[in-house]
C-alpha atoms as a printed R data frame, in Angstrom:
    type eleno elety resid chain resno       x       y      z
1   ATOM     1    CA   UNK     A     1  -6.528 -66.816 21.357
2   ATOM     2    CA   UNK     A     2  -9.670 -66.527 19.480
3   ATOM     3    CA   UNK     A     3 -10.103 -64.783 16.005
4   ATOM     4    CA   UNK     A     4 -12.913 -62.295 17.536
5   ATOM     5    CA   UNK     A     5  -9.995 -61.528 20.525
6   ATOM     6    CA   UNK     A     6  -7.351 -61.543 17.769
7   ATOM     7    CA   UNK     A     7  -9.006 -58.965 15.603
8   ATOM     8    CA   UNK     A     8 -10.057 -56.563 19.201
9   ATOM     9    CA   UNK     A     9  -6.444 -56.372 20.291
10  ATOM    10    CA   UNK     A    10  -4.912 -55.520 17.088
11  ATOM    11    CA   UNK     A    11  -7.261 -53.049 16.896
12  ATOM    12    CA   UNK     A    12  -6.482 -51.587 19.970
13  ATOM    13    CA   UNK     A    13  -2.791 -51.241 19.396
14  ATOM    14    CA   UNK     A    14  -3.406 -49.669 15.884
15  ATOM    15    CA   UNK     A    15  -5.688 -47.164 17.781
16  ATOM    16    CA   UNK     A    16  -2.891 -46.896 19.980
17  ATOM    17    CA   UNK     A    17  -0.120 -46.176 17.361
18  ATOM    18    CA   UNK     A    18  -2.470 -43.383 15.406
19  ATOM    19    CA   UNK     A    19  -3.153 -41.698 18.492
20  ATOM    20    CA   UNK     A    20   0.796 -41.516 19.130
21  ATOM    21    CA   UNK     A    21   1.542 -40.617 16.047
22  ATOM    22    CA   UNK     A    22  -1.131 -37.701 15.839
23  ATOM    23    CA   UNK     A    23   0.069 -36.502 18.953
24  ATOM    24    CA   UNK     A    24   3.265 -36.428 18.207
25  ATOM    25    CA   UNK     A    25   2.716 -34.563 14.852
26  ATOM    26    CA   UNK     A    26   0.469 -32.435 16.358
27  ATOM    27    CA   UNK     A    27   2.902 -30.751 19.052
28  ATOM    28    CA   UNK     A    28   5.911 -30.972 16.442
29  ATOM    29    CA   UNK     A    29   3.736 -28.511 14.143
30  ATOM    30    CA   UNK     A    30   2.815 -26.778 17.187
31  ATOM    31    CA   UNK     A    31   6.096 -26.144 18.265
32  ATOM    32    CA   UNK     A    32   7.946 -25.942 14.947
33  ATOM    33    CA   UNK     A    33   8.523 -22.234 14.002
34  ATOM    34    CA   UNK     A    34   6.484 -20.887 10.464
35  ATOM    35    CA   UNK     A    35   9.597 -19.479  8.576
36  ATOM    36    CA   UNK     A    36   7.904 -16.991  5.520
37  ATOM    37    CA   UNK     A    37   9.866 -15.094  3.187
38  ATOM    38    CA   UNK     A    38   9.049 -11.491  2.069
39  ATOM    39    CA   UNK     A    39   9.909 -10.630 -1.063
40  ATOM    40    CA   UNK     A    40  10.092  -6.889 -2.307
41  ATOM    41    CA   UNK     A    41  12.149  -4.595 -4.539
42  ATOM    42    CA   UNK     A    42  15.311  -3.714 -3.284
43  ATOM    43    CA   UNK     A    43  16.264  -0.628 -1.911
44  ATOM    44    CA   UNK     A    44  17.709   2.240 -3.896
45  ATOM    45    CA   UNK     A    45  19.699   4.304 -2.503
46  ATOM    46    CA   UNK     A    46  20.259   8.054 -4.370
47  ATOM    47    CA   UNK     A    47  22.666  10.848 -3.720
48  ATOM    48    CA   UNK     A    48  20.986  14.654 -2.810
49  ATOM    49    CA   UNK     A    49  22.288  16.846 -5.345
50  ATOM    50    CA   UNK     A    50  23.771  19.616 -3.456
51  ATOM    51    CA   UNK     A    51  22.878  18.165  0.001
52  ATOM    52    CA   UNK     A    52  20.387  19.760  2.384
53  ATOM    53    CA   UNK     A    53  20.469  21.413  5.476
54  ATOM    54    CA   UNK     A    54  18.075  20.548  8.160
55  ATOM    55    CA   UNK     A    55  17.088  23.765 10.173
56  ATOM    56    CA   UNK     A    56  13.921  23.270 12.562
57  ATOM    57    CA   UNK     A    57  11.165  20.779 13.682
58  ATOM    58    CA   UNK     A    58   8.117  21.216 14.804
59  ATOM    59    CA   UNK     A    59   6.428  18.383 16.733
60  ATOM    60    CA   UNK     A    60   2.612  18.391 17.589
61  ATOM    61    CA   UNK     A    61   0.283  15.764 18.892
62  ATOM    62    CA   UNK     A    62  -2.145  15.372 15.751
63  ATOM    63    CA   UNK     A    63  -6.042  14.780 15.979
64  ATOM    64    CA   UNK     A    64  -8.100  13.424 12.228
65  ATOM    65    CA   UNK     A    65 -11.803  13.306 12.626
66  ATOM    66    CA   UNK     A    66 -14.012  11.660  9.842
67  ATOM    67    CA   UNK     A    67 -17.672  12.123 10.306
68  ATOM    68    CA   UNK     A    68 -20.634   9.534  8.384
69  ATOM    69    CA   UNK     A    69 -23.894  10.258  9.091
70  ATOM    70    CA   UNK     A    70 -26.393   6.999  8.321
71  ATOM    71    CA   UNK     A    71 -30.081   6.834  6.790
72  ATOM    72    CA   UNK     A    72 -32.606   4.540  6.006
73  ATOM    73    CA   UNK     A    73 -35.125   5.602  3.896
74  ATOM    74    CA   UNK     A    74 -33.912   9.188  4.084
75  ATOM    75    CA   UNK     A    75 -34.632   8.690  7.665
76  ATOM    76    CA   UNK     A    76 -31.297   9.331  9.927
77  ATOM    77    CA   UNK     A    77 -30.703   6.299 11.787
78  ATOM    78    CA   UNK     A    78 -27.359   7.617 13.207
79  ATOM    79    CA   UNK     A    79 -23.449   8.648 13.055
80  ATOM    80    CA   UNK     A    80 -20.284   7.112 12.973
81  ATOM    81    CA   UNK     A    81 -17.292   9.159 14.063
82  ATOM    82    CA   UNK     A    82 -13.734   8.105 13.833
83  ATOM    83    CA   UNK     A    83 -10.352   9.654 15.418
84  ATOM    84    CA   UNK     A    84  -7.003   9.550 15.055
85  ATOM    85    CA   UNK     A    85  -4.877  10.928 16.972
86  ATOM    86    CA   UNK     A    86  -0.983  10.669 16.466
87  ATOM    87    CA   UNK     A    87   2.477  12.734 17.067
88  ATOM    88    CA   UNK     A    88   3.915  14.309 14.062
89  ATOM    89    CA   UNK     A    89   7.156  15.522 13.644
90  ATOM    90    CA   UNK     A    90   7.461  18.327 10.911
91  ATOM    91    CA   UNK     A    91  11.100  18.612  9.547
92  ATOM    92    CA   UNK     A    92  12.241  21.704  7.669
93  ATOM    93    CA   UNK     A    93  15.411  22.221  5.447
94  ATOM    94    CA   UNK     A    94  16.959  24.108  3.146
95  ATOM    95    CA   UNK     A    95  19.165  23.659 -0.226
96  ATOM    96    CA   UNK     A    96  22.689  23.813 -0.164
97  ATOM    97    CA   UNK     A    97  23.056  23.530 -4.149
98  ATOM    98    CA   UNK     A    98  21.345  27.022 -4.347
99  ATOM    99    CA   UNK     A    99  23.077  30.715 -4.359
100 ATOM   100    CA   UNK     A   100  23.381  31.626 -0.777
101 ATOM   101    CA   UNK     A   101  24.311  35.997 -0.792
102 ATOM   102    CA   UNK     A   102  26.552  36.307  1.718
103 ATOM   103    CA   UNK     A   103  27.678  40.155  1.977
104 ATOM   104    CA   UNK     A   104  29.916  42.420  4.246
105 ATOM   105    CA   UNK     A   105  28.275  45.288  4.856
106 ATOM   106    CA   UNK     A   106  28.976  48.342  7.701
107 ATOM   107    CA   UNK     A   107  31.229  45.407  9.807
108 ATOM   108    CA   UNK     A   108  27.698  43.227  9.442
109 ATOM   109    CA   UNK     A   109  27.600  40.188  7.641
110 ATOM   110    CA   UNK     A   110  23.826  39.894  5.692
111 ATOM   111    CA   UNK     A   111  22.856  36.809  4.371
112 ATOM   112    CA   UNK     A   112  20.004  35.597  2.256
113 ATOM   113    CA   UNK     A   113  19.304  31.966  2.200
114 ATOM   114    CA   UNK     A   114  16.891  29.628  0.275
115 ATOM   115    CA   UNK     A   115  13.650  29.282  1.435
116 ATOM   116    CA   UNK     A   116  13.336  26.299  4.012
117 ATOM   117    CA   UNK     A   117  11.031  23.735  2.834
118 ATOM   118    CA   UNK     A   118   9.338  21.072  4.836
119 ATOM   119    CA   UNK     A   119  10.780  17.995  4.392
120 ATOM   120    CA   UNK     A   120   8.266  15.495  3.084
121 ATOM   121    CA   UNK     A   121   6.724  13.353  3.890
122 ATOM   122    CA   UNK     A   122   6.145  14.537  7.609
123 ATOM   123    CA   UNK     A   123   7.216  11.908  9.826
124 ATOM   124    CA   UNK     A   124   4.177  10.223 12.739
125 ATOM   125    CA   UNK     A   125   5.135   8.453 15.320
126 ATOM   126    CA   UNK     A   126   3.125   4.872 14.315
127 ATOM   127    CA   UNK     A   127   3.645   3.291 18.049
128 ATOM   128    CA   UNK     A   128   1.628   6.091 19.554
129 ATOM   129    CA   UNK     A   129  -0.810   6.047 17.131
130 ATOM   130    CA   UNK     A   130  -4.907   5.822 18.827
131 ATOM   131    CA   UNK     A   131  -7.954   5.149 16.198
132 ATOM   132    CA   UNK     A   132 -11.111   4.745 17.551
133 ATOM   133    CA   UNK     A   133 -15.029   4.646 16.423
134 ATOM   134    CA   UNK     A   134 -18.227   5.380 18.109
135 ATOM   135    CA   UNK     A   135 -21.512   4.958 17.447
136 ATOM   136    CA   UNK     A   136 -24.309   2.388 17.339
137 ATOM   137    CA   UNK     A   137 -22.881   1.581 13.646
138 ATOM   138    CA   UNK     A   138 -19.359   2.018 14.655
139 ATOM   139    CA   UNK     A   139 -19.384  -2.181 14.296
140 ATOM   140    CA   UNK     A   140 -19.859  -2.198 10.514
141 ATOM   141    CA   UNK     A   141 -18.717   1.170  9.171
142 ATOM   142    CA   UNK     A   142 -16.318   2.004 11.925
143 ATOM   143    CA   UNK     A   143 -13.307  -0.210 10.180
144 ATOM   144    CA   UNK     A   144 -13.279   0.957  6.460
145 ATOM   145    CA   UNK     A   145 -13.556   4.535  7.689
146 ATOM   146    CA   UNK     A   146 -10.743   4.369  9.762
147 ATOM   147    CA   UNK     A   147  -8.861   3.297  6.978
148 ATOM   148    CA   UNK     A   148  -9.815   6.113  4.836
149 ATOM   149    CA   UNK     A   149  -9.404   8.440  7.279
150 ATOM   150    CA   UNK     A   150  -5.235   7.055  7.920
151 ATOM   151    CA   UNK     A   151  -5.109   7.434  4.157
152 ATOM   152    CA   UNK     A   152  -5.578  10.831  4.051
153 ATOM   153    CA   UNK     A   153  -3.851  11.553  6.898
154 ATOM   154    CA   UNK     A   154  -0.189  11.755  4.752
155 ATOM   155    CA   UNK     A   155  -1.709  15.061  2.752
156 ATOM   156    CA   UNK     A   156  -3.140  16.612  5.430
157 ATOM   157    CA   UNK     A   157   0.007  16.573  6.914
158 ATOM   158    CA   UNK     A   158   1.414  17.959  3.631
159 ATOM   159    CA   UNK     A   159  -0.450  20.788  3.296
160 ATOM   160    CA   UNK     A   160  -0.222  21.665  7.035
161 ATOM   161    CA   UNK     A   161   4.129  21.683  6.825
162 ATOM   162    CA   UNK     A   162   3.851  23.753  3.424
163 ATOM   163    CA   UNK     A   163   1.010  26.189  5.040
164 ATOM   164    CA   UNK     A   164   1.797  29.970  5.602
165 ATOM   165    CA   UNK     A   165   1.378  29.667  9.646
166 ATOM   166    CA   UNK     A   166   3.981  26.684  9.821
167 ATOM   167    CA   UNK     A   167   6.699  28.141  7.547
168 ATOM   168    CA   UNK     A   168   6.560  31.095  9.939
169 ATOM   169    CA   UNK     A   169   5.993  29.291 12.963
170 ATOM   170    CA   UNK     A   170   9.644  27.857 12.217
171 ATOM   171    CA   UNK     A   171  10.881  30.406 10.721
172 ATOM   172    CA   UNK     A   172  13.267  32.096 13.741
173 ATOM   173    CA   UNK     A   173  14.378  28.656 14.365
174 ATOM   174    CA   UNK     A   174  15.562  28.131 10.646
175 ATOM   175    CA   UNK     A   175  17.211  32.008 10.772
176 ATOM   176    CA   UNK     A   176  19.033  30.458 14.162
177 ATOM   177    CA   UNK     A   177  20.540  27.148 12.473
178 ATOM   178    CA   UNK     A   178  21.574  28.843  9.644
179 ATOM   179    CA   UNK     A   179  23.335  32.009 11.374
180 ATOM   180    CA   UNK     A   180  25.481  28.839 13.219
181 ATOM   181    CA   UNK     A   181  25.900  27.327  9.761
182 ATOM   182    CA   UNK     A   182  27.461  30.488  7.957
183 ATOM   183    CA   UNK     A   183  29.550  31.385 11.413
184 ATOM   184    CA   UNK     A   184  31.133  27.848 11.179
185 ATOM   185    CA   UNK     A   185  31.493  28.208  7.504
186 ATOM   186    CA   UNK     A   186  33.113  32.124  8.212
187 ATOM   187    CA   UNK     A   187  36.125  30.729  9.988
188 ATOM   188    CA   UNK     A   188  37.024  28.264  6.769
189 ATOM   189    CA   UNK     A   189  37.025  30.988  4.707
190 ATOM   190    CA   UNK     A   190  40.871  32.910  4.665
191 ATOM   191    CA   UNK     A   191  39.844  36.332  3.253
192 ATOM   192    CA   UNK     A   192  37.329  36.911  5.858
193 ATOM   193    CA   UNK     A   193  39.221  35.225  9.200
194 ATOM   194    CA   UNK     A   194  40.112  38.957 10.635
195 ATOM   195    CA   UNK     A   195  36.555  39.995 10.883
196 ATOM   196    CA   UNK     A   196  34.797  36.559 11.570
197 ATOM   197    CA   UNK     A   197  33.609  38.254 15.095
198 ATOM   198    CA   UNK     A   198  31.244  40.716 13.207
199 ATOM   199    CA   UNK     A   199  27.528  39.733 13.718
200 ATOM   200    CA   UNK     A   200  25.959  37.966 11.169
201 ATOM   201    CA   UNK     A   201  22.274  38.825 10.096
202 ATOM   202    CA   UNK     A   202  20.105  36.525  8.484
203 ATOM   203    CA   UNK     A   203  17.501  36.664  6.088
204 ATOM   204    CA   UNK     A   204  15.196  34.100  3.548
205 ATOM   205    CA   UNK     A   205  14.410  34.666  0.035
206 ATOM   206    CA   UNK     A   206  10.790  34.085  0.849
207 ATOM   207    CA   UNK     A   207  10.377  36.714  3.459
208 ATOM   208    CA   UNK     A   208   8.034  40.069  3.186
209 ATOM   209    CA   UNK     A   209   9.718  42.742  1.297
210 ATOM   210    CA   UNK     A   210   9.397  44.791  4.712
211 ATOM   211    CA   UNK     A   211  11.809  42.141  6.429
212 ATOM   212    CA   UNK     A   212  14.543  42.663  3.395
213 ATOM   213    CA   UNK     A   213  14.228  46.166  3.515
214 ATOM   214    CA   UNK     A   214  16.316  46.473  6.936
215 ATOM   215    CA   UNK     A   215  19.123  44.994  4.775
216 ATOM   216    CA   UNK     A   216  21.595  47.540  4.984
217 ATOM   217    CA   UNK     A   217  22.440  49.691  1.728
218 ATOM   218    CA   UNK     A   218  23.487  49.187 -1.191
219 ATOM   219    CA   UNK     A   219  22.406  45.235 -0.995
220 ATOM   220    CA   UNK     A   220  18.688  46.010 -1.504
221 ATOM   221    CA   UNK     A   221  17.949  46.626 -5.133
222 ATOM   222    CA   UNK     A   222  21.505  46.240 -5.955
223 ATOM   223    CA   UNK     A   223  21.857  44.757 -9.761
């Protein structure tokens, strides 16, 4: 065999080897699974001093709307408007360690409870979660406003589960969970086991000084 023949069919088998050997560690990267390891502080875990009692949701589909108007020149060349919308679950509770005022009064028992607070912060539902922009901007500004507009979403939640209208809105609820609470908690009690079928009403420390006033005598004002 010639030197020029020699020299073509080694190269053809070394072309032939790299190309087997690419291939094959090609596809074994391909196929080999990427293994990475998250590394973050570890959980703590802390008791509830007096432990809380969970007395009502609320659940409500949520809708966040940011709006950024656009100018050139002082000239307005157009809006972006971004959504979310998302299901929120508002959770209310109230504190055990507190003094609950549990009284007998005219075969009635009246109790005053702490005030329920919302349970923060308010839980979404992050698989049903739609964000969308529009307008002829949307492509550039669309993005970063959405992710302003998910920041603020955890506050605006906040301040909706601490408002005035929600606190009511769950506020019969609450006054239901807790009259089953103290019933259950009636029948432990050994003094009070012979009159455990009296009804029980309920009241909160938080509620209008009209509501407390159908407390029966001499519990209102009492020292």
């Amino acid at each position: 065999m010639s030197t020029a023949r020699l020299i073509v069919a080694l190269a053809a088998v070394t072309s032939l080897l790299l190309n087997v050997w690419l291939i094959r560690t090609v596809w074994h990267h391909k196929d080999e699974p990427v293994i990475r390891t998250v590394i973050t502080d570890a959980p703590v875990v802390m008791r509830t001093n007096g432990g809380l009692l969970e007395v009502s949701t609320i659940t409500s589909p949520e809708r966040f709307e940011s709006t950024l108007d656009h100018t050139i020149l002082g000239v307005p060349v157009g809006t972006t408007v971004s959504t979310i919308r998302v299901p929120a679950t508002y959770r209310y509770h109230i504190e055990l360690a507190p003094e609950w005022k549990i009284l007998l009064r005219d075969k009635m028992f009246v109790v005053v409870a702490p005030s329920a607070k919302p349970s923060l912060p308010v839980a979404i539902d992050t698989a049903k979660l739609e964000a969308q922009s529009f307008g002829v901007w949307s492509v550039f500004t669309g993005h970063a406003q959405l992710d302003d507009l998910q920041r603020s979403i955890t506050k605006a939640l906040a301040d909706k589960a601490s408002s005035a209208a929600y606190i009511q809105m769950q506020r019969e609820a609450s006054r239901a969970t807790v009259k089953e609470f103290v019933a259950k908690w009636l029948i432990t009690q050994e003094q009070w086991k012979s009159v455990t079928s009296y009804p029980i009403k309920v009241f909160f420390a938080d509620e209008p000084i009209q509501a407390l006033g159908a407390i029966p005598p001499p519990f209102v004002n009492a020292p």
